[in-house]
C-alpha positions in Angstrom: 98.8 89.2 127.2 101.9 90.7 127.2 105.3 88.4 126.6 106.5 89.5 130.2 103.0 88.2 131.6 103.2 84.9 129.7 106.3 83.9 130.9 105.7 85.1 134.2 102.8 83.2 134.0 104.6 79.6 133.1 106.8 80.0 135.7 103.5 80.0 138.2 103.1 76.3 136.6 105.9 74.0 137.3 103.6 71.4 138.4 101.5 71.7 135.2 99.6 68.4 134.1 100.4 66.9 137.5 97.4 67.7 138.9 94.8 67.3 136.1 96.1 63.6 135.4 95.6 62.4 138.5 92.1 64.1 138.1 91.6 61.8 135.3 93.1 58.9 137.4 90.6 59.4 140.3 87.8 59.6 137.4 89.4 56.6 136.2 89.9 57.4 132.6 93.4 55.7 133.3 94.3 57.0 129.4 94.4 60.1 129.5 95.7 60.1 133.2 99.1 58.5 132.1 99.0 61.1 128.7 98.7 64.1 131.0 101.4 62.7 133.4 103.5 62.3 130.6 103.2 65.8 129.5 103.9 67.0 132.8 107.1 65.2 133.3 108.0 66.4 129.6 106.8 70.4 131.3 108.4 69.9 134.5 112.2 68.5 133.2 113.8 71.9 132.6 113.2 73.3 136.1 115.1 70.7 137.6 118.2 72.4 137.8 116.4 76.1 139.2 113.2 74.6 140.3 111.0 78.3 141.0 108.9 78.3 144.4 111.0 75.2 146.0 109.0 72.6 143.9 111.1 69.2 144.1 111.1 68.9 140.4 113.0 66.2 139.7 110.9 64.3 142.7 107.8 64.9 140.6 109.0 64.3 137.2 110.2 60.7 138.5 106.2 60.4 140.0 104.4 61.6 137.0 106.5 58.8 134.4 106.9 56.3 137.5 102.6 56.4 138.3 101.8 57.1 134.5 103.9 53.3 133.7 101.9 52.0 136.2 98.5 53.4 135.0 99.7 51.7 131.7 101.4 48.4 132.7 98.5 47.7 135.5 95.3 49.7 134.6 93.7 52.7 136.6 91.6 50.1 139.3 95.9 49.0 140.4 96.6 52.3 141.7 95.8 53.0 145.0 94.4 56.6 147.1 96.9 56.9 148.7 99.5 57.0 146.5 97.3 59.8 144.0 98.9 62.4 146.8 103.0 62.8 145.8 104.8 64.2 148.6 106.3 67.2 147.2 109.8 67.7 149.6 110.6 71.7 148.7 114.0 72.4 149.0 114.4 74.6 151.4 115.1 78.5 150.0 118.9 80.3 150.5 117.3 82.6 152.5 114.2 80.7 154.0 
């Protein structure tokens, strides 16, 4: 894959580790849930300033370490269904 693709690529995955934690969550492997939240808030942090797509990135970096402390502090069972959907606000595009 080119260096053009891979980048382009990247870009396609600001949410990266988001979803696959809370995977783990709802298997409730509550470990490697709050690892791969972790990982995402560490992937997401430099698109807050240009997030690509409208993602609310700094909303879902403060989700990913705020549910991943949970996980940690009060075990996988403590989190409830509800709250393994973040609401992801876009901001709205210039031109949208």
């Amino acid at each position: 894959m080119s260096a053009q693709l891979k980048a382009a690529d990247q870009r396609l995955q600001p949410t990266s580790g988001t979803p696959q934690g809370l995977t783990h969550l709802r298997r409730g492997n509550g470990t490697g849930a709050a690892a791969l939240l972790r990982r995402a808030h560490d992937h997401i942090q430099p698109y807050i300033q240009q997030p690509p797509y409208s993602v609310a990135a700094e909303q879902l970096t403060h989700y990913a370490t705020d549910l991943a402390t949970r996980i940690e502090r009060d075990g996988p069972d403590a989190i409830a269904s509800e709250q393994l959907s973040p609401q992801l606000r876009t901001i709205r595009a210039p031109n949208g």
